[in-house]
Biopython code that builds the backbone (N, CA, C, O; Angstrom):
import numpy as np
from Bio.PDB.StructureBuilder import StructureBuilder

atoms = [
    (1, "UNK", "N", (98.704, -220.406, -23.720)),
    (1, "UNK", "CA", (99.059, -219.849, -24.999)),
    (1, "UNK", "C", (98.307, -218.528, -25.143)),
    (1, "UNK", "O", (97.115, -218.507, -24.838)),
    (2, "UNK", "N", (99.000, -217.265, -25.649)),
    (2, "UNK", "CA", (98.711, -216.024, -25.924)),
    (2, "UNK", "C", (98.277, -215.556, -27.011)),
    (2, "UNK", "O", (99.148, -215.809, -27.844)),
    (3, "UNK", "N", (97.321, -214.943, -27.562)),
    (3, "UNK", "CA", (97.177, -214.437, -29.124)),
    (3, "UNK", "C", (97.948, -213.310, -29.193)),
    (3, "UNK", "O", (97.318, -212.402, -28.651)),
    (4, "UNK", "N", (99.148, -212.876, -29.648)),
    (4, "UNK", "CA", (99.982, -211.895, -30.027)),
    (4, "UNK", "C", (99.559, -211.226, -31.465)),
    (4, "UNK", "O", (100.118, -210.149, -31.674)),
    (5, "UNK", "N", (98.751, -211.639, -32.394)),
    (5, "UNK", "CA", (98.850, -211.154, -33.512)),
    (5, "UNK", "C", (97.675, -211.734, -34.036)),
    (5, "UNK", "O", (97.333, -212.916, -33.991)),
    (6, "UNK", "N", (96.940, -210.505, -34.676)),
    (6, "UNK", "CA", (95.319, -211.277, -35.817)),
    (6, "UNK", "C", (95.525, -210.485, -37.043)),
    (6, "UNK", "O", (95.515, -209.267, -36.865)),
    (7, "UNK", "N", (95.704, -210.891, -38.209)),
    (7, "UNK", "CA", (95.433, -210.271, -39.327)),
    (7, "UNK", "C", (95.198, -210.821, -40.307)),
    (7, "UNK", "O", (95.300, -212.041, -40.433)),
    (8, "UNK", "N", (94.775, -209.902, -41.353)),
    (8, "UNK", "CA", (93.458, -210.581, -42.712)),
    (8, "UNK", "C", (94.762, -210.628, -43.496)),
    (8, "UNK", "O", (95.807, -210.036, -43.764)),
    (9, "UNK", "N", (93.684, -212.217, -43.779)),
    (9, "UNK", "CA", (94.389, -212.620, -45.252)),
    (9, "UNK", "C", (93.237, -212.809, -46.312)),
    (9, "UNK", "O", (92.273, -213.573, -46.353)),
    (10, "UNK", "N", (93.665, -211.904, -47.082)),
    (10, "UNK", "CA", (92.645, -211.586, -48.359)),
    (10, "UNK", "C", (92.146, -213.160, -48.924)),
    (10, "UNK", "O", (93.023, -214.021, -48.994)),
    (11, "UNK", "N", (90.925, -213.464, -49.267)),
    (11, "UNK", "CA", (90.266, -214.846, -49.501)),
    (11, "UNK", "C", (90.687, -215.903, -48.711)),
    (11, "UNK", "O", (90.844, -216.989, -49.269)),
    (12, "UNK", "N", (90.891, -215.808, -47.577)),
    (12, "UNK", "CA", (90.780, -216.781, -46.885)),
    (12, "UNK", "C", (90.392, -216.532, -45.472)),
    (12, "UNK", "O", (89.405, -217.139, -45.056)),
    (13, "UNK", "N", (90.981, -215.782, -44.729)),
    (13, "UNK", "CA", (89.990, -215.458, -43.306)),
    (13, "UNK", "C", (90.929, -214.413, -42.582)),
    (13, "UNK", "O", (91.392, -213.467, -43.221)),
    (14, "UNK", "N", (91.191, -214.587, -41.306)),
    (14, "UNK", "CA", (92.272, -214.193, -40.440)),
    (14, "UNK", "C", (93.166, -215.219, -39.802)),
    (14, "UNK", "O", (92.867, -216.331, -39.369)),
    (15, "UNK", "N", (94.358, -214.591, -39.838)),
    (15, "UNK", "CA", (95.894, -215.415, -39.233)),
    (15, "UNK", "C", (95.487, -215.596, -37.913)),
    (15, "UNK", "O", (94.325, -215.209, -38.034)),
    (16, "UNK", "N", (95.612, -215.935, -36.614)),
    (16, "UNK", "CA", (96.011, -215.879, -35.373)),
    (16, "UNK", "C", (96.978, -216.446, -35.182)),
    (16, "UNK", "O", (97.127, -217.665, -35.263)),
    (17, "UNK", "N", (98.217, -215.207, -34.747)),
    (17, "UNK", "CA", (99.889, -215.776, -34.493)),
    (17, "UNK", "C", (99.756, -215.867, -33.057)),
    (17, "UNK", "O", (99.529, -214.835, -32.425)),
    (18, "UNK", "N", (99.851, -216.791, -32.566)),
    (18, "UNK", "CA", (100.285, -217.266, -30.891)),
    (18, "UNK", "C", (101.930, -217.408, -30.587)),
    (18, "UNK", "O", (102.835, -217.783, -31.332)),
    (19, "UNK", "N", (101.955, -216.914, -29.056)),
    (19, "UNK", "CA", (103.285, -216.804, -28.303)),
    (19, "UNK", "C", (103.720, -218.514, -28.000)),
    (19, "UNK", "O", (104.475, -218.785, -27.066)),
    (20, "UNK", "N", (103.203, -219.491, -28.817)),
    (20, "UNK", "CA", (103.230, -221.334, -28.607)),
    (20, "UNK", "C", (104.446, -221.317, -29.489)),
    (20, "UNK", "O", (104.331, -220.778, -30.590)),
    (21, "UNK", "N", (105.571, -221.829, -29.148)),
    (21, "UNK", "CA", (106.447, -222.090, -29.856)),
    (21, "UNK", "C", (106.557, -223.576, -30.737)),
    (21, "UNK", "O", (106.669, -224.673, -30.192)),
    (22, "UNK", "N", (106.492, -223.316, -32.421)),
    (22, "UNK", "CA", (105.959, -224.546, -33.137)),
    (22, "UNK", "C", (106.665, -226.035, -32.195)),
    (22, "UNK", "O", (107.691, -226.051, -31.516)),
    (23, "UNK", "N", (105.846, -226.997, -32.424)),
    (23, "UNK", "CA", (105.957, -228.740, -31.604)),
    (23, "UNK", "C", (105.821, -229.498, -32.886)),
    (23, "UNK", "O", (104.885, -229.135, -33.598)),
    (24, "UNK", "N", (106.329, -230.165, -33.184)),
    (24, "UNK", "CA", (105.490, -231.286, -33.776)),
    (24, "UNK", "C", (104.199, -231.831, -33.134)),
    (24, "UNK", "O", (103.161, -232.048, -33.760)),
    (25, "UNK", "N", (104.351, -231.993, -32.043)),
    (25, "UNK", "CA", (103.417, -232.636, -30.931)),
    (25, "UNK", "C", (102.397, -231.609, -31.181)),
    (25, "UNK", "O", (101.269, -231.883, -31.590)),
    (26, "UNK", "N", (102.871, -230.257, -30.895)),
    (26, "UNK", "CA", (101.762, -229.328, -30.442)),
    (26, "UNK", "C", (100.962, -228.893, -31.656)),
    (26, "UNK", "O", (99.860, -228.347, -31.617)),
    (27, "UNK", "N", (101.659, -229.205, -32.736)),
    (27, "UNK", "CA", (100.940, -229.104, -34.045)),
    (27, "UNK", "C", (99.949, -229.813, -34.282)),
    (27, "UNK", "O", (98.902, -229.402, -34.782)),
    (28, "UNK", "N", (100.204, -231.045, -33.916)),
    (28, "UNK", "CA", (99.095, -232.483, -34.095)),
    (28, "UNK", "C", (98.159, -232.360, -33.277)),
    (28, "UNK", "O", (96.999, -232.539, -33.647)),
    (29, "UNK", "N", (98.475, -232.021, -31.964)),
    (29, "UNK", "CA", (97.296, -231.619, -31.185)),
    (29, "UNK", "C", (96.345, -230.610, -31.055)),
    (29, "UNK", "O", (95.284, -230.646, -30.432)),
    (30, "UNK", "N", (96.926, -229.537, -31.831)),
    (30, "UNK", "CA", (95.959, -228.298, -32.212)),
    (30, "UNK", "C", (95.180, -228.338, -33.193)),
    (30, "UNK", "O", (94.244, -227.551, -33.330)),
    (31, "UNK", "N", (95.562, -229.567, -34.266)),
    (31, "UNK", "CA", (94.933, -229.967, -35.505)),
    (31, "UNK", "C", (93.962, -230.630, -35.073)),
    (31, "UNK", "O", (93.241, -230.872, -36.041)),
    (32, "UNK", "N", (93.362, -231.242, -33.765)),
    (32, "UNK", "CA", (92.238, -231.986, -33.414)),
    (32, "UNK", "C", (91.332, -231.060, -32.662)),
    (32, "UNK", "O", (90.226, -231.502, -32.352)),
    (33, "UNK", "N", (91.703, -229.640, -32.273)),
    (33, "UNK", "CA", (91.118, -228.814, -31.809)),
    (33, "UNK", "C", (90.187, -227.904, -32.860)),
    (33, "UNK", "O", (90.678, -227.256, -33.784)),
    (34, "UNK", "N", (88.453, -227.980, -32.492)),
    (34, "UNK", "CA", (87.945, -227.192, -33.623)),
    (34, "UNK", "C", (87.452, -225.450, -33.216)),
    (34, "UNK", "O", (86.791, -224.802, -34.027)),
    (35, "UNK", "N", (87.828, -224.941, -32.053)),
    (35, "UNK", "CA", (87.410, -223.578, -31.842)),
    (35, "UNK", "C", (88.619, -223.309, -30.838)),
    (35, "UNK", "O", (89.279, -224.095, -30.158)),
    (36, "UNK", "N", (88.685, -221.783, -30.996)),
    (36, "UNK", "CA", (89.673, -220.991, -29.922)),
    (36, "UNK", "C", (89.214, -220.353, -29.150)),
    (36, "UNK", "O", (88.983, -219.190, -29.478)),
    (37, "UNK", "N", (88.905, -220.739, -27.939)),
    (37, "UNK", "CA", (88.186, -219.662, -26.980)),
    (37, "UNK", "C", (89.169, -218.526, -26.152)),
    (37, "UNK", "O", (90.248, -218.575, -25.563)),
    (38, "UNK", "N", (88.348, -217.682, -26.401)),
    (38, "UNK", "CA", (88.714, -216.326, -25.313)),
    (38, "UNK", "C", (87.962, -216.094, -24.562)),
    (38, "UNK", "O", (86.766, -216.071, -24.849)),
    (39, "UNK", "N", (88.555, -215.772, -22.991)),
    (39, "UNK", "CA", (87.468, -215.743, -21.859)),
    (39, "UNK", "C", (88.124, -214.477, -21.030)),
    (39, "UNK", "O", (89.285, -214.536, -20.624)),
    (40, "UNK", "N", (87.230, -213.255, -20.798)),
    (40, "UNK", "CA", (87.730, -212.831, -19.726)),
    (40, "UNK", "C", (86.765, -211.670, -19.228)),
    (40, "UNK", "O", (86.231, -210.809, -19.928)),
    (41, "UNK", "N", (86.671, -211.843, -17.891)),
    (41, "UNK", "CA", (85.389, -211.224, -17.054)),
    (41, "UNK", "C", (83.885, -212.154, -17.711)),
    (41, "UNK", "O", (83.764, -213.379, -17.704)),
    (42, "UNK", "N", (83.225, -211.494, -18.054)),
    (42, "UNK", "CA", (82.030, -211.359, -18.087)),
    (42, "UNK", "C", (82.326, -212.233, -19.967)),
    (42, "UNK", "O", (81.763, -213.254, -20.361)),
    (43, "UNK", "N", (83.003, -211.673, -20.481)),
    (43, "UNK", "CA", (82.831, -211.992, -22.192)),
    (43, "UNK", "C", (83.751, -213.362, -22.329)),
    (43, "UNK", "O", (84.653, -213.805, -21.618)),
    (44, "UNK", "N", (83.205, -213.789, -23.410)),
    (44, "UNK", "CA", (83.174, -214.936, -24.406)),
    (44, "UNK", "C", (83.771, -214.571, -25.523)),
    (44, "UNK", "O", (83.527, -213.517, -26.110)),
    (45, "UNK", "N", (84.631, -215.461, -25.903)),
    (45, "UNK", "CA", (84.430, -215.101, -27.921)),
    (45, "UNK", "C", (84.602, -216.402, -28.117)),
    (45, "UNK", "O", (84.970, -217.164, -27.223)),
    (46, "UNK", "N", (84.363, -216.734, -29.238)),
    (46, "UNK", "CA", (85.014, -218.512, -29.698)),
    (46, "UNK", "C", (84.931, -218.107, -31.399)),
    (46, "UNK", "O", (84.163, -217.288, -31.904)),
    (47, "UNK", "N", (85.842, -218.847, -32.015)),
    (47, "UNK", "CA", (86.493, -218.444, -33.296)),
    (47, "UNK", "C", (86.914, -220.219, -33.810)),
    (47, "UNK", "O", (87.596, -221.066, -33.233)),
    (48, "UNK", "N", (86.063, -220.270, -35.294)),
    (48, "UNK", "CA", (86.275, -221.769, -35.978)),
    (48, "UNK", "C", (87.310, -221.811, -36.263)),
    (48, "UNK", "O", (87.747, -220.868, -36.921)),
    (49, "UNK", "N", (88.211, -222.940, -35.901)),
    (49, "UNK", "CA", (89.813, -223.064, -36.587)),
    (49, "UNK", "C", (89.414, -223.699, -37.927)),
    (49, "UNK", "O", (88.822, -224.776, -37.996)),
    (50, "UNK", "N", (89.763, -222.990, -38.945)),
    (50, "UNK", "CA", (89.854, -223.746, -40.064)),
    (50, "UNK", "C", (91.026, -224.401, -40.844)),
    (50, "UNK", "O", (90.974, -225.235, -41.749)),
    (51, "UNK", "N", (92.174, -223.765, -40.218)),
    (51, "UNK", "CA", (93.644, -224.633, -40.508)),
    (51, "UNK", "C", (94.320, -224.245, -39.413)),
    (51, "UNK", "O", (93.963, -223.263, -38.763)),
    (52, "UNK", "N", (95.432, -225.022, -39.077)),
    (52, "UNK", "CA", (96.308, -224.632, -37.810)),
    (52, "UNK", "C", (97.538, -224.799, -39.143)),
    (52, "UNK", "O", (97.664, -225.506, -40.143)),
    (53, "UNK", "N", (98.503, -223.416, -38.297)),
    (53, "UNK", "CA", (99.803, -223.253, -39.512)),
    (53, "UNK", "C", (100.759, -223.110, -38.544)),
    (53, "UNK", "O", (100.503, -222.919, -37.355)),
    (54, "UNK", "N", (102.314, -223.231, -39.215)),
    (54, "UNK", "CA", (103.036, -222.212, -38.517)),
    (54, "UNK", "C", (103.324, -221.216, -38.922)),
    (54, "UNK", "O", (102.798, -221.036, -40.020)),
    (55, "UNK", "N", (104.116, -220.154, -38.499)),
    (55, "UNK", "CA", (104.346, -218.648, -38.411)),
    (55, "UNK", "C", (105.268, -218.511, -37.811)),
    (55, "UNK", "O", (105.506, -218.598, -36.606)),
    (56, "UNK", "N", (106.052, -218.200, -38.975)),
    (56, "UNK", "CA", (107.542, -217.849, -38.806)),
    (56, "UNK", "C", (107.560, -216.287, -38.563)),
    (56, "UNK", "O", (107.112, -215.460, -39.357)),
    (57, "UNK", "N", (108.194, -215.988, -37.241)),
    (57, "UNK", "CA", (108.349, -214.851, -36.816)),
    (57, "UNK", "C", (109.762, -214.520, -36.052)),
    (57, "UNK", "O", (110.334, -215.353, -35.349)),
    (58, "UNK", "N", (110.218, -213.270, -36.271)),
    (58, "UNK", "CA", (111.747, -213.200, -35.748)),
    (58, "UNK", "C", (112.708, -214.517, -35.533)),
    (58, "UNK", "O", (113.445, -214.754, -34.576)),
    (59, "UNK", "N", (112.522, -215.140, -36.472)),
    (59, "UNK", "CA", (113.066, -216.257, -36.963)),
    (59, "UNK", "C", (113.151, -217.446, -36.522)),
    (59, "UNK", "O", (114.017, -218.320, -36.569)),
    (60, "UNK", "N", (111.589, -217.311, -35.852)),
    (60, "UNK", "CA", (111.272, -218.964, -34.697)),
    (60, "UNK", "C", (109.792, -219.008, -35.399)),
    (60, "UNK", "O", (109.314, -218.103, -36.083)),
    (61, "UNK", "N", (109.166, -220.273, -35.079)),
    (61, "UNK", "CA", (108.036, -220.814, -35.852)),
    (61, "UNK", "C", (107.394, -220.710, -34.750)),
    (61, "UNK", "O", (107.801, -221.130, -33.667)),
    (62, "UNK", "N", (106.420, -220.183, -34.935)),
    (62, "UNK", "CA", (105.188, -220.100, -33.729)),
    (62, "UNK", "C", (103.941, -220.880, -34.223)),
    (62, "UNK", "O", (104.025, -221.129, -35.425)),
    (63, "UNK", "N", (102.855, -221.317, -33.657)),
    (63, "UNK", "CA", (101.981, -222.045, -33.829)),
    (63, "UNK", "C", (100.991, -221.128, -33.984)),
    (63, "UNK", "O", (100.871, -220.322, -33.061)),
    (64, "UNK", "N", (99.892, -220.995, -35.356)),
    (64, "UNK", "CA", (99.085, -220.182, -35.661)),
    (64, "UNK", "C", (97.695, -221.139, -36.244)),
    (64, "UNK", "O", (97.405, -222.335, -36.254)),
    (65, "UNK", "N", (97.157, -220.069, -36.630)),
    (65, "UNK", "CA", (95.861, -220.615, -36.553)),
    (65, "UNK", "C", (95.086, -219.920, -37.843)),
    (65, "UNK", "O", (95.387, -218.727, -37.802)),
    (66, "UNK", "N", (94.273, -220.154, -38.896)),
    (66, "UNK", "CA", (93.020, -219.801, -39.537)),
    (66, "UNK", "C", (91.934, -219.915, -39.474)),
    (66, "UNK", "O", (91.298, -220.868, -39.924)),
    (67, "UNK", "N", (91.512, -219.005, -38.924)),
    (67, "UNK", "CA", (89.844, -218.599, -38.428)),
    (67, "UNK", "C", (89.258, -217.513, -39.873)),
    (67, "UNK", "O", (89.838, -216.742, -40.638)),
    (68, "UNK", "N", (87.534, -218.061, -39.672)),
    (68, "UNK", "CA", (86.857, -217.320, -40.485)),
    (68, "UNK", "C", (87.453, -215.742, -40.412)),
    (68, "UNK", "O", (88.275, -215.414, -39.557)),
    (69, "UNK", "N", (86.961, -214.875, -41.357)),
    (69, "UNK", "CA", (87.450, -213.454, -41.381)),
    (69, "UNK", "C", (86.562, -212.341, -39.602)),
    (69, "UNK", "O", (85.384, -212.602, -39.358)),
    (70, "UNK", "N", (86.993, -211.727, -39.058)),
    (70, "UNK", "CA", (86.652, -211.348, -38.564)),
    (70, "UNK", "C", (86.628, -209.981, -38.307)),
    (70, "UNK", "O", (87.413, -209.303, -37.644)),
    (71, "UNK", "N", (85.081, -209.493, -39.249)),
    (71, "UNK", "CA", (84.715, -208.042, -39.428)),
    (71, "UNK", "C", (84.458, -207.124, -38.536)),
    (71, "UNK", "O", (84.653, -205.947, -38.836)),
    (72, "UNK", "N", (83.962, -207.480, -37.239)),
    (72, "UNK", "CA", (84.182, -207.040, -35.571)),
    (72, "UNK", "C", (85.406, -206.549, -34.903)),
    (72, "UNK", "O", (86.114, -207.174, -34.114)),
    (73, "UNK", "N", (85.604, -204.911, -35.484)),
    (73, "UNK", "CA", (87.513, -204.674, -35.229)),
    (73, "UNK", "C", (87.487, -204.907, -33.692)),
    (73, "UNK", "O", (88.456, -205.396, -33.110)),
    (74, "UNK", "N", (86.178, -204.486, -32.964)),
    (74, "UNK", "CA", (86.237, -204.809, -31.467)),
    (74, "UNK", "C", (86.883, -205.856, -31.113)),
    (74, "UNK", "O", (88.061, -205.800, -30.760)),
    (75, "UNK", "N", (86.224, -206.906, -31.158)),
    (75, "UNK", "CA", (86.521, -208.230, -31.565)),
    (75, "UNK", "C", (88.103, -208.461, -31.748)),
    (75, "UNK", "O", (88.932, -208.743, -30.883)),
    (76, "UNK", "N", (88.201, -208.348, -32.525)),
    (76, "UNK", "CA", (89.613, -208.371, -32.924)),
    (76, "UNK", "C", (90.852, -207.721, -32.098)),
    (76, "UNK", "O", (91.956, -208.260, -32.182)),
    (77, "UNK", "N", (90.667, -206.564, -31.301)),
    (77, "UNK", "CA", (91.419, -205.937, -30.610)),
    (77, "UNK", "C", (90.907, -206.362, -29.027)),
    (77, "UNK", "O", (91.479, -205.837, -28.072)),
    (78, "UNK", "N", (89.979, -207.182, -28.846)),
    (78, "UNK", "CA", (89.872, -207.720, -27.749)),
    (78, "UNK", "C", (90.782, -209.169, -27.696)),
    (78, "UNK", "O", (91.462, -209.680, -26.806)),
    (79, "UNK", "N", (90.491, -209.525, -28.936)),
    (79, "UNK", "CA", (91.587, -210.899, -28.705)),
    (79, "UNK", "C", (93.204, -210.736, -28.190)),
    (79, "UNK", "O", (93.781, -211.241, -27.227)),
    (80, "UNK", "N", (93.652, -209.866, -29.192)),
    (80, "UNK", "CA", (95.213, -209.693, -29.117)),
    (80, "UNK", "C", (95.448, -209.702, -27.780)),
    (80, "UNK", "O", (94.562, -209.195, -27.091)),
    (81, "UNK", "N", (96.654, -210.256, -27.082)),
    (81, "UNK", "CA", (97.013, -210.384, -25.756)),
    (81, "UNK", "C", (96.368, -211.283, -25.207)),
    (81, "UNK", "O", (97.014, -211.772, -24.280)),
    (82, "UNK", "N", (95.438, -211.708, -25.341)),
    (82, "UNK", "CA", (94.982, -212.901, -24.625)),
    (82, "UNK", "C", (94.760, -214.116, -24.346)),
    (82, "UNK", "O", (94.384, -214.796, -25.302)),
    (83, "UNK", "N", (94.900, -214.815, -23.007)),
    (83, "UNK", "CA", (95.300, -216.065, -23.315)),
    (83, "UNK", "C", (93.820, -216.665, -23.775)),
    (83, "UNK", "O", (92.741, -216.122, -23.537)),
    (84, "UNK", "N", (94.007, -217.820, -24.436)),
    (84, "UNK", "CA", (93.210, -218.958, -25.063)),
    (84, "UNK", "C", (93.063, -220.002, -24.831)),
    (84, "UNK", "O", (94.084, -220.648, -24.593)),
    (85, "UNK", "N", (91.730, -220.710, -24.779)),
    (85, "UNK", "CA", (91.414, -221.941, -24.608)),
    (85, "UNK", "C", (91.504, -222.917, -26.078)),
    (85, "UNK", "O", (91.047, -222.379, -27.087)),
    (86, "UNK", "N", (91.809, -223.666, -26.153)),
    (86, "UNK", "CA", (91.607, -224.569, -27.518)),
    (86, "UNK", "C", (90.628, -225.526, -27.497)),
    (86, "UNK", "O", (90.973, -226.445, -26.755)),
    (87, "UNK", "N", (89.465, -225.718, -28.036)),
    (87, "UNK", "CA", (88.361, -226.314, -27.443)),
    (87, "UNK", "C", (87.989, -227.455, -29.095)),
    (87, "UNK", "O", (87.036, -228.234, -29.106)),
]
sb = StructureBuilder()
sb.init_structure("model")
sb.init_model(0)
sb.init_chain("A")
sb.init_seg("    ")
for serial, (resi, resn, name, xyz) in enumerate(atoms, 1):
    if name == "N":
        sb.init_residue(resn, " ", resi, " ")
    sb.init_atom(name, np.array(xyz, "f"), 0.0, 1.0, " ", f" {name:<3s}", serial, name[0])
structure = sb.get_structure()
């Protein structure tokens, strides 16, 4: 699964829209998952899931995610495109 998309949602944190096309299954199972890891080379990131949603995009439901806000634009533009661990 890919992070395609991070953006702020005012009082509550940041979206993460993933290329996971919504499951029932895959919904239930991401709901038992409590961090999203990103790995590549040398760096780390890991990000608290605080709700798993879907995200309706070009008119298919993708499997998304609410993570704390993340004030690190680095950060943030390091995620996009990349694949993820669900931990």
């Amino acid at each position: 699964m890919k992070i395609v998309d991070a953006c702020r949602i005012d009082g509550l944190g940041h979206a993460i829209v993933t290329d996971e096309a919504f499951t029932p299954s895959g919904f239930a199972r991401a709901r038992t998952k409590r961090k999203i890891r990103v790995a590549c080379d040398e760096r780390l990131v890991e990000l608290e899931i605080t709700n798993v949603e879907t995200v309706l995009k070009t008119g298919i439901d993708y499997l998304g995610f609410l993570v704390p806000f993340i004030d690190d634009e680095a950060i943030q533009a390091f995620i996009v495109n990349r694949e993820i661990e669900l931990v």
